[in-house]
Backbone bond lengths (Angstrom), bond angles and torsions (degrees), N, CA, C in turn:
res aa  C-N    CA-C-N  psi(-1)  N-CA   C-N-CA  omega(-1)  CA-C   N-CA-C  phi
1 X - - - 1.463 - - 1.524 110.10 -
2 X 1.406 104.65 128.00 1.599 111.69 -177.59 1.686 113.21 -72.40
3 X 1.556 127.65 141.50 1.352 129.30 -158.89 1.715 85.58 -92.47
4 X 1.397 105.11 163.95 1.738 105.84 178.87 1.219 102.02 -96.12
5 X 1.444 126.56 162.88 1.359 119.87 -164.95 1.499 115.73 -114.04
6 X 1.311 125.05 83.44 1.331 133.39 -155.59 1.983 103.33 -59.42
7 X 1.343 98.83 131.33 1.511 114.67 179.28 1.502 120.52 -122.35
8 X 1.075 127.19 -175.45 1.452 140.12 154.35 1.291 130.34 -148.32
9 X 1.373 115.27 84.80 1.704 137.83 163.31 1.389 121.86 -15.79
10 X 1.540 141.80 102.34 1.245 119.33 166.99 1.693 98.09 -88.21
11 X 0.899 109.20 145.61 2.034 116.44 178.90 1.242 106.81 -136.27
12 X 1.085 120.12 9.30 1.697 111.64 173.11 1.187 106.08 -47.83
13 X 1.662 126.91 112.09 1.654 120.55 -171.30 0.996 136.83 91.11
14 X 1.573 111.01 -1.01 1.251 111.24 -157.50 1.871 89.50 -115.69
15 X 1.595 97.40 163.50 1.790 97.30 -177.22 1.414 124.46 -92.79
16 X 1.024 126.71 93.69 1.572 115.18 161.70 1.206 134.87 -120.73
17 X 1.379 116.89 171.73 1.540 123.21 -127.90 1.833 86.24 -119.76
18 X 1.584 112.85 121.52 1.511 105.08 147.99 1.530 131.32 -113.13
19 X 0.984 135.42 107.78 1.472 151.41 -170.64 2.031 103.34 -61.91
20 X 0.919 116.38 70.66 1.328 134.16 170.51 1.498 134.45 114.15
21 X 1.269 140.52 178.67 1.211 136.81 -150.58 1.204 117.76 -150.42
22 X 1.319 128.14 31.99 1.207 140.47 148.96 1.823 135.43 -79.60
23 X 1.154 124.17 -148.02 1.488 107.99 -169.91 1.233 114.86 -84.96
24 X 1.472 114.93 -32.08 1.593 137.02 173.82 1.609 89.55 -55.70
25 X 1.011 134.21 -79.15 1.197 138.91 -163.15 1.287 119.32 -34.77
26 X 1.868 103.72 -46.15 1.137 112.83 -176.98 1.787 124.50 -65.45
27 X 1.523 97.78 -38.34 1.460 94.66 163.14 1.251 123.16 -45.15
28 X 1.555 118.63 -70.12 1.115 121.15 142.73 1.475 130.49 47.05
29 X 1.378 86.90 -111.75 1.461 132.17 157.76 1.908 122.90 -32.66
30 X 1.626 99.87 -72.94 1.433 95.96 157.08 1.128 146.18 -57.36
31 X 1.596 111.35 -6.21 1.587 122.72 176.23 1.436 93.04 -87.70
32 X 1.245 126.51 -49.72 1.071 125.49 179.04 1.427 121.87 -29.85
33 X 1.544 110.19 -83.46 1.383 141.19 -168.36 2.012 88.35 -47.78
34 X 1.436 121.28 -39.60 1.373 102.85 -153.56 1.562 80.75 -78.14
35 X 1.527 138.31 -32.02 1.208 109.89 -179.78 1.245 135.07 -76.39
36 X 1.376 109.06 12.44 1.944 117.57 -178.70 1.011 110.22 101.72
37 X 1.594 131.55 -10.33 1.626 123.02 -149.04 2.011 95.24 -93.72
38 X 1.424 74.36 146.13 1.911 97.59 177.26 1.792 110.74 -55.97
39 X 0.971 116.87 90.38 1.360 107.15 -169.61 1.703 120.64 -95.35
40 X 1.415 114.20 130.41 1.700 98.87 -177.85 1.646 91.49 -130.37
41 X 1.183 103.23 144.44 1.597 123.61 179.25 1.462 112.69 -117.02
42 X 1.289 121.00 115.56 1.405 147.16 161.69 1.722 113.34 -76.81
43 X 1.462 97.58 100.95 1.751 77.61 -175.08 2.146 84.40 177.23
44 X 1.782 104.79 127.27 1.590 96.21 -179.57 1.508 117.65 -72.42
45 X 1.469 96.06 -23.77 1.590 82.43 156.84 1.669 109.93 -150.27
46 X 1.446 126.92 -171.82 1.184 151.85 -153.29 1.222 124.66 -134.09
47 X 1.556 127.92 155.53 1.390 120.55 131.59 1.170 146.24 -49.68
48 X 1.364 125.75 175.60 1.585 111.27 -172.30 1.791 104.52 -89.78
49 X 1.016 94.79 -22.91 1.694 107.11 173.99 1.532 105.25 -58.19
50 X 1.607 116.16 -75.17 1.304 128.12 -179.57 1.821 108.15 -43.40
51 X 1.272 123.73 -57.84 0.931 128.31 174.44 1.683 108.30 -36.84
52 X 1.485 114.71 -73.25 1.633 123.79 -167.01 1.651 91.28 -51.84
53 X 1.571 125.53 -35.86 1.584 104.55 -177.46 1.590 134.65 -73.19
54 X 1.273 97.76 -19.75 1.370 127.20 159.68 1.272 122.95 -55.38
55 X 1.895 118.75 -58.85 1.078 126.03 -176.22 1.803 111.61 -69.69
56 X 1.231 117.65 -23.81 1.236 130.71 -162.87 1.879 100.18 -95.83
57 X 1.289 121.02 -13.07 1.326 132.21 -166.23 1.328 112.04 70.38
58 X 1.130 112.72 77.33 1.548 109.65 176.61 1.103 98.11 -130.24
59 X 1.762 125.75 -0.77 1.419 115.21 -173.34 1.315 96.67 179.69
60 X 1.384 117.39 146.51 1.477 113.86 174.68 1.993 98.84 -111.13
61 X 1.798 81.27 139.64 1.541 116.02 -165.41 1.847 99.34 -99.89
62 X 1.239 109.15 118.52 1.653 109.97 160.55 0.656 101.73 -115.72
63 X 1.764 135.16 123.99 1.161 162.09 -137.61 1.736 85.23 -114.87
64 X 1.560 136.73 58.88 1.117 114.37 152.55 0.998 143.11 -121.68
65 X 1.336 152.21 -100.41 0.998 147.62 61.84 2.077 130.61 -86.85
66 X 1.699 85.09 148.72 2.181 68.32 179.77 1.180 117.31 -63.96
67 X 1.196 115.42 -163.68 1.189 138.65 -170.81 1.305 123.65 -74.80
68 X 1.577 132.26 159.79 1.229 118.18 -171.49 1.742 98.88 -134.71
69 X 1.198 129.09 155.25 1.821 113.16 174.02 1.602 118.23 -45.57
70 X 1.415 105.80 -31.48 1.600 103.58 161.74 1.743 123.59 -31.04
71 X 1.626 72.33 -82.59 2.056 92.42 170.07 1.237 113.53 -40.95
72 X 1.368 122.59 -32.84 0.996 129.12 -168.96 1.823 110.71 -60.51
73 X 1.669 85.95 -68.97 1.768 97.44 173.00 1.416 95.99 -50.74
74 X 1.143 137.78 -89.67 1.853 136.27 -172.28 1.544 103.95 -10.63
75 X 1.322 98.44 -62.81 1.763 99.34 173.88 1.503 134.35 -30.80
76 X 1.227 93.72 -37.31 1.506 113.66 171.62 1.544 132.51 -110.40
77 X 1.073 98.59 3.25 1.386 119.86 -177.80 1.817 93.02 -94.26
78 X 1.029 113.88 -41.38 0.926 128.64 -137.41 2.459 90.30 -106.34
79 X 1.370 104.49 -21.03 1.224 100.09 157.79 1.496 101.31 91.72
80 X 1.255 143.23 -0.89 1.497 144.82 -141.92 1.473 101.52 -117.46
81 X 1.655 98.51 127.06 1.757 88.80 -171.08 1.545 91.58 -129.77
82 X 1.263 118.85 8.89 1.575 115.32 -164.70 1.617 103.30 -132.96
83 X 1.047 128.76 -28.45 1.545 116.37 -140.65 2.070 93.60 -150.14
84 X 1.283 90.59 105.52 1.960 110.02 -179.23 1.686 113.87 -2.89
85 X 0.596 136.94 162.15 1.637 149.08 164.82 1.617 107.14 -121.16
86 X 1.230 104.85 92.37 1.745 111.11 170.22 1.721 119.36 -86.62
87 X 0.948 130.70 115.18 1.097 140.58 -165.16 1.596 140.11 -148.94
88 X 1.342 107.21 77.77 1.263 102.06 -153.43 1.155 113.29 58.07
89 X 1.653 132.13 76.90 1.304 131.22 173.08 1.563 146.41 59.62
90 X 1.862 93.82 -3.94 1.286 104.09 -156.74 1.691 79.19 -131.49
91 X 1.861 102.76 144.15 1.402 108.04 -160.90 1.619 87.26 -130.12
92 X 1.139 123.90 136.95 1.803 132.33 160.01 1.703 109.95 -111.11
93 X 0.947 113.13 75.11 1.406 111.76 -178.52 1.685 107.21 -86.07
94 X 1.583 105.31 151.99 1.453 115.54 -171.08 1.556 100.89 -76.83
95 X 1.785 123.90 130.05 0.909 125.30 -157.36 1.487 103.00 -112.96
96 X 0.971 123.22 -26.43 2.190 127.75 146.96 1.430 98.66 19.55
97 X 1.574 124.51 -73.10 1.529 123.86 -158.95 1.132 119.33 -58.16
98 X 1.526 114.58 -33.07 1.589 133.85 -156.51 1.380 116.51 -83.47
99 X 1.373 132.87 100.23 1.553 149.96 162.36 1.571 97.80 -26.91
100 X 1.242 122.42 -75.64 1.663 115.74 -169.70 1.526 98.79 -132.26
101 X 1.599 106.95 157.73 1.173 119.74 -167.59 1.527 89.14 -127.93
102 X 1.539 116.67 145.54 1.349 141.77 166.88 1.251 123.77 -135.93
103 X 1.705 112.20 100.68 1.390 118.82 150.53 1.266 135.24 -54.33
104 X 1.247 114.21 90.11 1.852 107.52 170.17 1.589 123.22 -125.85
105 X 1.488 126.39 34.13 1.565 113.32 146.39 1.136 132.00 -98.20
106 X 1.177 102.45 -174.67 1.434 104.06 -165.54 1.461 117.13 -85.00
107 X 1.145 133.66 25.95 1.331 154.53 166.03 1.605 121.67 -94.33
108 X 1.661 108.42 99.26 1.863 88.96 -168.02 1.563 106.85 -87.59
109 X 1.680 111.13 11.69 1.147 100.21 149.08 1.271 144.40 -86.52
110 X 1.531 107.51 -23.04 1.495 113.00 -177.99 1.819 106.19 -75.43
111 X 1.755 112.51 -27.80 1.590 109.86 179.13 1.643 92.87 -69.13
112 X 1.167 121.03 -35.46 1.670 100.82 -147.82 1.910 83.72 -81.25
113 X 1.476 144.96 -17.52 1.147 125.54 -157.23 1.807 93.31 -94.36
114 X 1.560 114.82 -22.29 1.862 111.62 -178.98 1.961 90.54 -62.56
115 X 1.779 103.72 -48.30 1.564 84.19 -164.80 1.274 130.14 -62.15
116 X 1.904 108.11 -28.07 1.551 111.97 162.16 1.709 122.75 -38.75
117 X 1.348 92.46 -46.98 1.993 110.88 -168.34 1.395 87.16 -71.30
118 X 1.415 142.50 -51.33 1.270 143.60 -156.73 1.380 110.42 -62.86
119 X 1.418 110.07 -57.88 1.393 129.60 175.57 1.974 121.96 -62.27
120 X 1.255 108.78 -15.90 1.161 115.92 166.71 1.488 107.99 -76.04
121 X 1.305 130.91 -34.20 1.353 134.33 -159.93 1.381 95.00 -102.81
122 X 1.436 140.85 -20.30 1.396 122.01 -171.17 1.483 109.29 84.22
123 X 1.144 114.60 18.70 1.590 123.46 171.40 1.840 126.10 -82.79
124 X 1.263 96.41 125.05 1.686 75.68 168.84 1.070 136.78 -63.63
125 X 1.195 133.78 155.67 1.592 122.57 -171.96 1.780 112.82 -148.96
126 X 1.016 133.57 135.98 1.450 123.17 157.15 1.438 117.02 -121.17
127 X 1.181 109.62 164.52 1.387 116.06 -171.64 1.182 118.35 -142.61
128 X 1.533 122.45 96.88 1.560 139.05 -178.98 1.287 103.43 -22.45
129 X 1.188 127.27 -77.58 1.908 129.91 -162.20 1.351 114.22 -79.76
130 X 1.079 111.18 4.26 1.585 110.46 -178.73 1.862 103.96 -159.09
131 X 1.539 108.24 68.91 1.935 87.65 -172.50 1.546 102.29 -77.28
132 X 1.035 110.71 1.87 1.711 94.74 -177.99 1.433 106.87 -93.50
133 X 1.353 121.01 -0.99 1.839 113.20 169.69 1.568 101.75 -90.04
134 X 1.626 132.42 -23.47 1.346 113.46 159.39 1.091 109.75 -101.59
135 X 1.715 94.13 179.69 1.698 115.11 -151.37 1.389 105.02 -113.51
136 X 1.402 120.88 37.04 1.425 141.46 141.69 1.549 112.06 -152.41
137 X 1.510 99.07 140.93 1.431 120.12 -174.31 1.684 98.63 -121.41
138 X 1.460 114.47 152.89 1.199 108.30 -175.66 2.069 107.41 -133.44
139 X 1.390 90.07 113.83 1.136 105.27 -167.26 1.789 125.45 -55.03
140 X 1.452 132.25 156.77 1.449 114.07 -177.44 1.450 90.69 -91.62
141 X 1.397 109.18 142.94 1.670 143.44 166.83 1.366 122.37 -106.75
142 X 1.028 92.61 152.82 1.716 125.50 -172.81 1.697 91.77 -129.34
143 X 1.330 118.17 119.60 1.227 125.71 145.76 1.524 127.44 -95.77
144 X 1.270 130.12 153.23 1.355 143.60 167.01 1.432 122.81 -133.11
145 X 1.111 126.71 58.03 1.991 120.32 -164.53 1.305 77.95 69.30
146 X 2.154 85.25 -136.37 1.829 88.02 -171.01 1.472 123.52 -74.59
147 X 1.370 119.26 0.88 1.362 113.87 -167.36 2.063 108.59 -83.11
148 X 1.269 108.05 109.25 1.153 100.02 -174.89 1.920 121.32 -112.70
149 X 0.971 118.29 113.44 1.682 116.63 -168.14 1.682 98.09 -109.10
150 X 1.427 100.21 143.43 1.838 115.82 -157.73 1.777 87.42 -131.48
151 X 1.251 129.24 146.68 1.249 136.44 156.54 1.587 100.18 -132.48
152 X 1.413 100.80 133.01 2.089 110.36 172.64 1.573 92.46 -129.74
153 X 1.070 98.03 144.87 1.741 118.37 153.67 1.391 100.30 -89.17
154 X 1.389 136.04 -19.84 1.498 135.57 -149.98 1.682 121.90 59.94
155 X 1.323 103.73 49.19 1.641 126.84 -163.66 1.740 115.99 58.66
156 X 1.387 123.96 2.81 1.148 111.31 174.81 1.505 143.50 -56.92
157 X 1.819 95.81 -17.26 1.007 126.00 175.85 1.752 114.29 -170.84
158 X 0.998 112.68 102.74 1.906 119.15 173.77 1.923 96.20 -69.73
159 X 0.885 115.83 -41.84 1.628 124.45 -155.89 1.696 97.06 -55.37
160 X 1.232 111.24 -55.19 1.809 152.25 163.65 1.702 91.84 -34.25
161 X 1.024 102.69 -62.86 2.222 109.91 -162.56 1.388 100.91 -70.60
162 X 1.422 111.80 -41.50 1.656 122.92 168.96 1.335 124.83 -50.78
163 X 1.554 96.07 -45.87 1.493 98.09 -172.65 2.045 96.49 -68.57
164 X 0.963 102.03 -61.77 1.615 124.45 162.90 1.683 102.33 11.20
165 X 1.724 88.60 -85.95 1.288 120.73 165.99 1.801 124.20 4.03
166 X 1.857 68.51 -97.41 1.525 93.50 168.86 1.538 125.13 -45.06
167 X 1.664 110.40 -32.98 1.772 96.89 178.23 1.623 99.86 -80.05
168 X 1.011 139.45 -13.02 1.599 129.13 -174.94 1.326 124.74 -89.24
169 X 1.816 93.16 -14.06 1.598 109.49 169.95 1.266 111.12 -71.35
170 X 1.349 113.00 -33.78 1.376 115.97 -179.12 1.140 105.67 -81.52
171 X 1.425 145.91 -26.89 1.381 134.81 -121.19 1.781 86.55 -106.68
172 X 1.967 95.95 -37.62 1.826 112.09 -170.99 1.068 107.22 -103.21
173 X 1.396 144.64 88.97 1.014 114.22 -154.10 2.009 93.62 -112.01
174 X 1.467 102.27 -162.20 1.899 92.61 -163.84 1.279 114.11 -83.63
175 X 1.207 127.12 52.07 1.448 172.61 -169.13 1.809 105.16 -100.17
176 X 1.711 95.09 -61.68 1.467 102.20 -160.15 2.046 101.67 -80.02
177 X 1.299 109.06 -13.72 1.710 100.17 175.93 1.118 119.83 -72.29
178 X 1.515 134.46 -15.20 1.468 141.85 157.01 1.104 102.28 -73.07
179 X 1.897 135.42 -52.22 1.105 130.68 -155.79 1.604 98.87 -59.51
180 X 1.741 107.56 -66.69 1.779 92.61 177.99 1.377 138.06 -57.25
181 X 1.530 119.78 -26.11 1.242 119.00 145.72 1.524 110.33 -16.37
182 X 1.273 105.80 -83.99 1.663 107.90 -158.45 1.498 115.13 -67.75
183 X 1.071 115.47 -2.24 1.438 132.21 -169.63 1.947 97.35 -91.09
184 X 0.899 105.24 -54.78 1.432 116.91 168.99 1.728 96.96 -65.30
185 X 1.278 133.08 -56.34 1.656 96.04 -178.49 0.964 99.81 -68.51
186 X 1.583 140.30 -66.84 1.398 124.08 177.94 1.598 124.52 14.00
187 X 1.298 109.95 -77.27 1.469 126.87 -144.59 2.049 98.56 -104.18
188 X 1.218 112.10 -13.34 1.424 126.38 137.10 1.715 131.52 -51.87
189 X 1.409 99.11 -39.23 0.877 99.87 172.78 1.415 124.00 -85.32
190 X 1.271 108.23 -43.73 1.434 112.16 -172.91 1.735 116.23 -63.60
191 X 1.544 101.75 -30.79 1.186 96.67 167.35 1.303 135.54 -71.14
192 X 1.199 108.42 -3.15 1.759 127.10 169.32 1.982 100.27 -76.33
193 X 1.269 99.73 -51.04 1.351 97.69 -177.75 1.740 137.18 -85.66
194 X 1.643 93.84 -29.60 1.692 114.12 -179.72 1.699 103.38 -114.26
195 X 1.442 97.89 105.83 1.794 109.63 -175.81 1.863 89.88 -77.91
196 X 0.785 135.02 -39.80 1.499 136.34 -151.35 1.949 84.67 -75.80
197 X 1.791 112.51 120.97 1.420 116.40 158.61 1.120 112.50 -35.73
198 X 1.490 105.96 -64.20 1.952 117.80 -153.90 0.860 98.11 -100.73
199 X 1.161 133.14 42.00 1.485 132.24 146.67 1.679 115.13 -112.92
200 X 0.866 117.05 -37.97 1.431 145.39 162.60 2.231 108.46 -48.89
201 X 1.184 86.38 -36.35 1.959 97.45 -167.78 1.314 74.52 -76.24
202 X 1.585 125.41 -93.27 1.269 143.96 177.19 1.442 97.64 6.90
203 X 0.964 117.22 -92.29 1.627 140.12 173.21 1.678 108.43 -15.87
204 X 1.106 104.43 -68.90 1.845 128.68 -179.81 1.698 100.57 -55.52
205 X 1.454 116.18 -34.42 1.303 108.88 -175.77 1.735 111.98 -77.71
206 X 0.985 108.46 0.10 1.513 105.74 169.20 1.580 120.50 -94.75
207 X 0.896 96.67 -42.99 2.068 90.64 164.80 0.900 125.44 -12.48
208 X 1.619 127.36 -54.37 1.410 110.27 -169.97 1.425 107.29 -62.30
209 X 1.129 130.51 -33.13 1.808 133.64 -176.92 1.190 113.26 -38.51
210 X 1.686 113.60 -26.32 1.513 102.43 -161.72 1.439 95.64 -102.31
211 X 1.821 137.95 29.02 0.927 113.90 -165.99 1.314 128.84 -18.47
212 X 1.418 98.66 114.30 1.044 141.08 -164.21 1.999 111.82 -87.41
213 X 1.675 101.71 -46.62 1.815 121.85 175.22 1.964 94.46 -71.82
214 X 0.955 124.64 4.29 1.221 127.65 -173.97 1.455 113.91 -112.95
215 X 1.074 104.15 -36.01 1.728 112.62 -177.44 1.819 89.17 -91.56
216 X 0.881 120.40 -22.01 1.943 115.89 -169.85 1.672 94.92 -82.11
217 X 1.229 116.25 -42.83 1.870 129.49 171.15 1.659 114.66 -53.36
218 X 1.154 108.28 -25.81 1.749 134.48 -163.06 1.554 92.09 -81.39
219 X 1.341 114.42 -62.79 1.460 123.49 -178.98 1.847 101.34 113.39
220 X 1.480 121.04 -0.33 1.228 118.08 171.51 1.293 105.87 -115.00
221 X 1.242 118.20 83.98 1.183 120.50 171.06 1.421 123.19 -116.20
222 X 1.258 102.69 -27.30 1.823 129.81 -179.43 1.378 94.60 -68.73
223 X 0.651 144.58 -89.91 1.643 151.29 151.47 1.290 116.63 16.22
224 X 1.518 105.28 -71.34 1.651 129.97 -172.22 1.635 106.70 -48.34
225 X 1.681 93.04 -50.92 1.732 130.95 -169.31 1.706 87.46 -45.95
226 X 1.454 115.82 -95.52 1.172 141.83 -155.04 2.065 92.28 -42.10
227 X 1.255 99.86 -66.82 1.794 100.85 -167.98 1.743 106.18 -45.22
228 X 1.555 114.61 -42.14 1.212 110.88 166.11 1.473 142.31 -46.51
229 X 1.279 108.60 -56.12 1.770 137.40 155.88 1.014 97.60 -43.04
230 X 1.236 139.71 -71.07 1.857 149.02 -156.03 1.430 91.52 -61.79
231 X 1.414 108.42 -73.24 1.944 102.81 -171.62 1.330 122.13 -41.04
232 X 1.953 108.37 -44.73 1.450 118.32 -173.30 1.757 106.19 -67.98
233 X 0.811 133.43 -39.30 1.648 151.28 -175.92 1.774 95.90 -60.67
234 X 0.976 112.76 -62.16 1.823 120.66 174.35 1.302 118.33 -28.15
235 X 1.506 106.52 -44.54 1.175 121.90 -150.01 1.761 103.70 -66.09
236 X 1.173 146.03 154.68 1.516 124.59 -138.91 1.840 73.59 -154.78
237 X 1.101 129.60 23.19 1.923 128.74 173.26 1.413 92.64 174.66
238 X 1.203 90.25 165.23 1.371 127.33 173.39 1.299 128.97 -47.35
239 X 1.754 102.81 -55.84 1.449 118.01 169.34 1.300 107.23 -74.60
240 X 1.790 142.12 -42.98 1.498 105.39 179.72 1.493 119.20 -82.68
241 X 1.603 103.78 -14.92 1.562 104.52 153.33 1.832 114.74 -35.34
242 X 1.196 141.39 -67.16 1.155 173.72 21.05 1.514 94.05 116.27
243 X 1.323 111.82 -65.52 1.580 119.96 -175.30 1.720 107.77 -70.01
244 X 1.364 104.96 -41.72 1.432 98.95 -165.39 1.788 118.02 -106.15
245 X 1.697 104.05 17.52 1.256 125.29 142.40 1.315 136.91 -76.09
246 X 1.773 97.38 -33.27 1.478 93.22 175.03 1.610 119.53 -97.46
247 X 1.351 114.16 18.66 1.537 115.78 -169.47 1.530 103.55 -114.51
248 X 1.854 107.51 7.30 1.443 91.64 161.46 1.515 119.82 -92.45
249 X 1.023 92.69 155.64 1.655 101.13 -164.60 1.612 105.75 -118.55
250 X 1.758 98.87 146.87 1.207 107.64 170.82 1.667 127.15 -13.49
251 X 1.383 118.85 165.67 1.397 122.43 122.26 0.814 152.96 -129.22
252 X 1.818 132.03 138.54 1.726 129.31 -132.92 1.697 80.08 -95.78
């Protein structure tokens, strides 16, 4: 059995498609929107959430329902390879534009007929009631700034990824979005100053010593931050670069 190949999507801008308007959806949806992506929702009606994002332009709303194999035949009867089929309420729009596709009503016929259409085009697709019949599953997250941690069963169990979840929420808590912040100037910096790779790793492997999520808990961390940066920046070579990296010390 082939392993799934875990990624990370930037979509700022990009179009995707959600296939209904209920609560599932709505999650959905808000993962979406926080990543930038162009979002359009197929669905006759909505939440009050989905709705206010719509009304506010955060997403364009087609008030329909999809398509059915009917529409389907009409679709083609009818010759149309570009531009929606409205029909009695029910819309088949050409799905070509759309980066990822998401099934979420409560119909496992209308998800299983987007994944048929999906799967003809080479599109990604997931599907709320069934993620193991599409060929993306979308894992539960933990955000931190940039630090982002994902747990999947690969739909075998969400309940399982949840529980998951929850211990890493605790484990990282919003502690670690300053911590990588500075970790990223950190290692910005050094590369301005230390040309040598493996000298630089070497270097990076001492960090954790100074807990760092400990001094951010302390409330002096801003402080700590800045005097650190300032000293490392001073440093006018490599070697007192070097010297006055390794003389920071923990915190008790």
């Amino acid at each position: 059995m082939n392993r799934e190949y875990a990624a990370m999507l930037k979509l700022t801008g990009r179009p995707c498609l959600v296939v209904g308007g209920g609560a599932v959806a709505e999650r959905k949806i808000a993962a979406l929107l926080e990543a930038g992506a162009d979002v359009t929702v197929i669905s006759p009606s909505v939440t009050p959430a989905i709705r206010s994002w719509a009304e506010t332009g955060g997403l364009s709303w087609l008030s329909f329902h999809y398509g059915t194999p009917e529409i389907i035949r009409n679709h083609e009867l009818e010759g149309s390879e570009k531009d929606p089929v409205n029909k009695g309420g029910t819309v088949f729009p050409d799905l070509s534009p759309y980066v990822i596709l998401f099934a979420a009503t409560d119909s496992r016929e209308v998800n299983d007929l987007l994944r048929r259409e999906a799967d003809k085009l080479g599109k990604l697709v997931n599907i709320a009631d069934q993620p193991d019949t599409g060929n993306m599953t979308v894992p539960a997250v933990v955000h931190r700034g940039k630090l982002t941690l994902t747990v999947s069963t690969s739909g075998s169990s969400p309940a399982l990824a949840a529980e998951i979840r929850r211990e890493l929420e605790s484990a990282y808590g919003p502690e670690y979005a300053p911590y990588v912040d500075f970790l990223s100037e950190l290692r910005e910096t050094m590369r301005e100053r230390i040309p040598d790779t493996q000298k630089r790793q070497e270097l990076l492997r001492r960090v954790p010593s100074w807990n760092v999520p400990e001094r951010i808990r302390a409330g002096d961390f801003e402080i700590w931050r800045k005097e650190v940066l300032h000293t490392l920046k001073e440093a006018s070579s490599p070697e007192e670069f070097t010297a006055a990296y390794v003389s920071i010390g923990p915190f008790f």
